[in-house]
C-alpha positions as CSV (number, residue, x, y, z in Angstrom):
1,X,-119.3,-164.5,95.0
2,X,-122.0,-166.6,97.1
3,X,-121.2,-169.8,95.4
4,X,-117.5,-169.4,95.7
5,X,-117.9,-168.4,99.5
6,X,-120.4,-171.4,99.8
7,X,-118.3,-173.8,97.9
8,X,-115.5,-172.6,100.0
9,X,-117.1,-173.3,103.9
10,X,-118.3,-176.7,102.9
11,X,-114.9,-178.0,102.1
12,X,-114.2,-176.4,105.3
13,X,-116.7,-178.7,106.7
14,X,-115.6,-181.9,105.0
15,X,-112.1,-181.2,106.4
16,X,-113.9,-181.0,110.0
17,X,-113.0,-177.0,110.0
18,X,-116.2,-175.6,110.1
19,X,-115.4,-172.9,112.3
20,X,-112.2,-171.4,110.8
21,X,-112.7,-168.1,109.4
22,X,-112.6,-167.0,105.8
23,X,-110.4,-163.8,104.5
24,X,-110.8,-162.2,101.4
25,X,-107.4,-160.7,100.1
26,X,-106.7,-157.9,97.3
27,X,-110.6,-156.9,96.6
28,X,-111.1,-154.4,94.3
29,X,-111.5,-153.4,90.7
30,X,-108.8,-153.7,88.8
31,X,-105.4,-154.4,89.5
32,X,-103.8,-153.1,86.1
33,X,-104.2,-150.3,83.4
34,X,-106.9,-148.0,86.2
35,X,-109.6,-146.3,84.1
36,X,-111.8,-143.5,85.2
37,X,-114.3,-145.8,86.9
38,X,-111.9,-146.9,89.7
39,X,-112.0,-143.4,91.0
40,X,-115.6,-142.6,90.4
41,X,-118.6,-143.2,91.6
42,X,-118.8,-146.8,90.1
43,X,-115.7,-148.2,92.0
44,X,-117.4,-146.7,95.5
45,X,-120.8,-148.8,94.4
46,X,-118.9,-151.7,93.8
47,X,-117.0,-151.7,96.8
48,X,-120.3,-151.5,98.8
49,X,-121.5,-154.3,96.8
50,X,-118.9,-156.2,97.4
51,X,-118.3,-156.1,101.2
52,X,-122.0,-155.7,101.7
53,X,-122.4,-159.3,100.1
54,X,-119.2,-160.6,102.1
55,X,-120.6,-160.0,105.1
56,X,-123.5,-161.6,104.3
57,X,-122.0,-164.4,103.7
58,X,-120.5,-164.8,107.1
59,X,-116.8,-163.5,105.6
60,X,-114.7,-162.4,108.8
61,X,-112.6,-160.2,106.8
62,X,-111.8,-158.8,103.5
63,X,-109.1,-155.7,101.9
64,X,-108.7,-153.9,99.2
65,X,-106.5,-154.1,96.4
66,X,-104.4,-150.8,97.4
67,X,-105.5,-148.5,100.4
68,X,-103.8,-145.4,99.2
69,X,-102.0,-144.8,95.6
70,X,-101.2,-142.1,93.5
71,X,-103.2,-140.9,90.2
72,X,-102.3,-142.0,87.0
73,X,-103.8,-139.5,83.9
74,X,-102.1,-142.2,81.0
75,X,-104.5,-143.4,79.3
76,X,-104.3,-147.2,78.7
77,X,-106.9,-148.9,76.7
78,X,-110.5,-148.5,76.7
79,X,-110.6,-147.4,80.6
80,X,-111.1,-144.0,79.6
81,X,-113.5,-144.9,76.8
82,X,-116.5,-141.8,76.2
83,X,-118.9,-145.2,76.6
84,X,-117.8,-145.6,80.7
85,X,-119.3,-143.8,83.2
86,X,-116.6,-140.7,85.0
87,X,-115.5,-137.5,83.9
88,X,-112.0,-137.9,85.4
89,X,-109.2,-138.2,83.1
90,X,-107.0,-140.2,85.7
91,X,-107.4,-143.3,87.3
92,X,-106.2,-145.2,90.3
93,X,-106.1,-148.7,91.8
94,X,-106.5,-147.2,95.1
95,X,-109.7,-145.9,97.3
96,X,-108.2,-142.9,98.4
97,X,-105.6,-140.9,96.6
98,X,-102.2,-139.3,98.3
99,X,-101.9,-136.5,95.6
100,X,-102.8,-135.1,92.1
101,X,-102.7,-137.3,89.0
102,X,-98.8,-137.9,88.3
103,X,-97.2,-137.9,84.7
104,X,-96.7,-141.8,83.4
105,X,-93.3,-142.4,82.2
């Protein structure tokens, strides 16, 4: 993310913007199919990580994917795979939930 940040504020400089700031839209896991890591401990790591490293790297602001979502308990893919980390049978794109896992459809 350093080189991309990086990357970023020296074309800001070669287009004599050097001091506009940088924002960093729809952070977060994943944005399709949640799995049990995006409600676990894992998706809380990586969102430390993640902002810990943008500010670092001067960014002014960043936000997540979805602030608040609902649960989802249908399985898609490998995201709830015995080989990933979480004992959750639901997953979410969100970092808080507003409710109990819902039935998919």
């Amino acid at each position: 993310m350093t080189v991309i940040i990086n990357s970023l504020k020296s074309e800001l400089i070669t287009a004599g913007h050097s001091d506009t700031p940088i924002y960093i839209g729809e952070l977060g896991s994943v944005y399709i199919y949640p799995g049990k890591q995006t409600t676990s401990i894992t998706q809380a790591l990586y969102a430390g990580q993640a902002l810990g490293e943008l500010m670092n790297d001067g960014v002014a602001r960043a936000t997540w994917w979805l602030g608040f979502g609902g649960c989802d308990d249908n399985p898609h893919g490998d995201n709830f795979s015995t080989s990933l980390y979480g004992w959750q049978n639901f997953g979410g794109d969100m970092v808080f939930s507003d409710g109990l896992p819902s039935v998919a459809d």
